[in-house]
N, C-alpha and C positions, 0 to 999 in steps of 0.2 A: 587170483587173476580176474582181471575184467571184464564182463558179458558183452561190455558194449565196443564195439570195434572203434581206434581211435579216431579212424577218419571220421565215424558219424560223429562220436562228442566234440571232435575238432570243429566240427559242420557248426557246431550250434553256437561257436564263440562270435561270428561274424555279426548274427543276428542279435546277439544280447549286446554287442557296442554300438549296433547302430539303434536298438531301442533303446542305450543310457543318451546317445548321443542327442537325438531328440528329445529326449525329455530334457536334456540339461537345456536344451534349447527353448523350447518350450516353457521352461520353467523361469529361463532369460527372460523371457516375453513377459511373463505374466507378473514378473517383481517389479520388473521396467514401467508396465502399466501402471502397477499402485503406487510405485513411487512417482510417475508423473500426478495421479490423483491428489497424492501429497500434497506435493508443491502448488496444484492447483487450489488446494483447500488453504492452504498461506494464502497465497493468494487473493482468496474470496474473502478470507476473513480482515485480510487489510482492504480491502475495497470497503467491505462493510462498515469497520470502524471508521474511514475516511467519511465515509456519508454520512455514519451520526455525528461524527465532530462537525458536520458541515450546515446540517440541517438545525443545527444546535446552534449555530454563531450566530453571533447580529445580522441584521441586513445590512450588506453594504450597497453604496450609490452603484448605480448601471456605468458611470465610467471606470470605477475601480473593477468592477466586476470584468468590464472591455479588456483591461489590462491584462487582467489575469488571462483571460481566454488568449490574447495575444503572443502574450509569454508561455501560456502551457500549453492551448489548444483542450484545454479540459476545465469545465467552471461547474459540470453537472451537481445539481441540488444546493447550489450555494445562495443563499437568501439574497432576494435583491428587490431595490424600492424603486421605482421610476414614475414619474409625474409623464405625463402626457394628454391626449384628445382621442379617444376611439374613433375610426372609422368604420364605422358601421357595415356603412354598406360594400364594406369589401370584405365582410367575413369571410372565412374559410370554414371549411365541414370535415376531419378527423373520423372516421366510423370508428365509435366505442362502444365499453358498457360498462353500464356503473349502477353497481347493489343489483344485479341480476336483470336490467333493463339494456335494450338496445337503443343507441340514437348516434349523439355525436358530440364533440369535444369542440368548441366554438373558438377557432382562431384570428382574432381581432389586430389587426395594424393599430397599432398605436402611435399617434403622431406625437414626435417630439419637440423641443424647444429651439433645437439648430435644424430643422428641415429634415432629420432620417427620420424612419417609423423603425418598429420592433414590434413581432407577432406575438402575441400575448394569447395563451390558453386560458380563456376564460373560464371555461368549466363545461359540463355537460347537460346537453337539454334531450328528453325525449325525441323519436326518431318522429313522429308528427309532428314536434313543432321545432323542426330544422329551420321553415321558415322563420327569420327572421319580425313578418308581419304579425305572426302569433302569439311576439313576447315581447310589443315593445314598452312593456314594462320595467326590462331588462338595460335595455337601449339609452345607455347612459351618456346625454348629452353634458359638453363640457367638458373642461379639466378634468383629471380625477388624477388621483395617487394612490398607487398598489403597493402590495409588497408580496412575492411569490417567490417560486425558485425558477433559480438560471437551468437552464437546459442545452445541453449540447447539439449542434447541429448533426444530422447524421449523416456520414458520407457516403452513402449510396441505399437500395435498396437491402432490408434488411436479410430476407428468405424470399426464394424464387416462387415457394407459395401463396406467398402474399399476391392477390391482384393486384394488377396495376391501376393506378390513380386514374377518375373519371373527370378531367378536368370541365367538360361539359356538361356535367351534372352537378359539378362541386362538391364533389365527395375523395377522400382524400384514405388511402387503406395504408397509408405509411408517409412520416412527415415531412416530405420533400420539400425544405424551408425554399428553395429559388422558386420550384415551380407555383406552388402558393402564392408568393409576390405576384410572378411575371402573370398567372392566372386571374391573378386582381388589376392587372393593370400598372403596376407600382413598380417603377426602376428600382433594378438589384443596388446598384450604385449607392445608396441610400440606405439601404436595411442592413440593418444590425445584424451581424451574425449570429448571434443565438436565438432562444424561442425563451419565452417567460410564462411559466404555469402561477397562475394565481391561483391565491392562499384562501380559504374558505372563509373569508368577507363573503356576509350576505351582499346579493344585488336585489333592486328594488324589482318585485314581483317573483322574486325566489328563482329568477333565471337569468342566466346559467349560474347551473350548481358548481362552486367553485372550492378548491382545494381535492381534485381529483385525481392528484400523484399517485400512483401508485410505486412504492419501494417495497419489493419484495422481491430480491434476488434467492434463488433458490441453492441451498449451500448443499448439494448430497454428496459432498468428494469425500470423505472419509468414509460414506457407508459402499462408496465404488471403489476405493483404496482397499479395506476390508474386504472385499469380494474374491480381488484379484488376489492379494498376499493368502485369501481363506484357500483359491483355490492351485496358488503355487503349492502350498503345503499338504494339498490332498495331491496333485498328482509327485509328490515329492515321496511321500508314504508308499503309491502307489507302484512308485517305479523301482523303490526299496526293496518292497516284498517281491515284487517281481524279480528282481534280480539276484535275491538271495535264493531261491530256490533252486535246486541244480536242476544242470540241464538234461533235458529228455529226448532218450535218442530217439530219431525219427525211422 
């Protein structure tokens, strides 16, 4: 016969399905998690393989390039050659850094052959010689022909952290292509919607340092996939042992 009276073991059944029940839930959560990480890490890894197939093709001309943006709205890191005339003096200032220095990323109009421009990331110069009078070694009058990557426009502010753009100081903390133009002076009407990072061709006087892409997407989905499915399976174990113990009457 029994010691423990039935009502109290009866007592204890209520509480061991509503702790299977959260854990089953709980346990929901945390598969759901890693399986989004999954698919995230597909994901990333077709991204990836698209940029090196991309950064790998030929260059093509800036109007096939137009095309493509037209048709997809996405041309990011596709090689492209454009002949034009820098305008100088409407640089724009990007705050960057590059090999452990702070300055800026020199954003140049380039004047074309049917009347648009297109801002061309020139490269980056030390944060003292922003000024333009400091490097005009650099200051490439004429024609010239590049060959860089296409870059997508961005459609808004990227993170709320970022300050916002000093357009009266000409310093630019995120690459607002319109505001840049309309900041220089230069009808939107006219600009080319993308931006073009030039390829590291020296410039005369070693500034701006050019070919300053940086591609490095960070791929950590499968060690956050791992984490979540690590710890659906500890509290899977956890909720095992637990509920295989009988119950203790209270």
């Amino acid at each position: 016969m029994s010691s423990v009276p039935n009502s109290i073991a009866d007592g204890s059944k209520p509480k061991r399905a509503l702790a299977l029940g959260l854990g089953l839930v709980l346990i929901g959560i945390l598969l759901a998690l890693g399986t989004w990480q999954v698919q995230r890490l597909h994901w990333k890894e077709g991204l990836l393989q698209n940029i090196d197939q991309r950064t790998h093709s030929a260059p093509l001309p800036l109007a096939e390039v137009e095309k493509q943006f037209a048709a997809t709205g996405d041309v990011d890191y596709t090689p492209v050659t454009v002949t034009g005339t820098f305008r100088h003096a409407d640089e724009r200032h990007f705050y960057a850094t590059w090999e452990g220095d702070a300055g800026f990323n020199v954003y140049t109009p380039l004047d074309l052959d049917d009347g648009r421009y297109v801002l061309v990331n020139r490269g980056f110069v030390p944060y003292d010689l922003k000024s333009a009078a400091k490097r005009l070694k650099g200051q490439i009058a004429g024609k010239v022909s590049l060959t860089g990557l296409a870059r997508n426009p961005l459609p808004g502010k990227p993170s709320m952290m970022l300050p916002d753009n000093d357009l009266t100081k000409n310093i630019f903390y995120w690459k607002d292509r319109d505001a840049m133009a309309m900041s220089a002076g230069l009808p939107l009407a006219k600009l080319v919607p993308i931006f073009i990072d030039a390829n590291a061709a020296a410039n005369p006087g070693g500034l701006p340092v050019g070919g300053v892409t940086i591609i490095d997407l960070p791929n950590s989905h499968l060690q956050y996939a791992m984490t979540w499915y690590g710890l659906a399976a500890t509290l899977a174990v956890v909720l095992f042992l637990r509920l295989r113990r009988p119950a203790k009457p209270e």
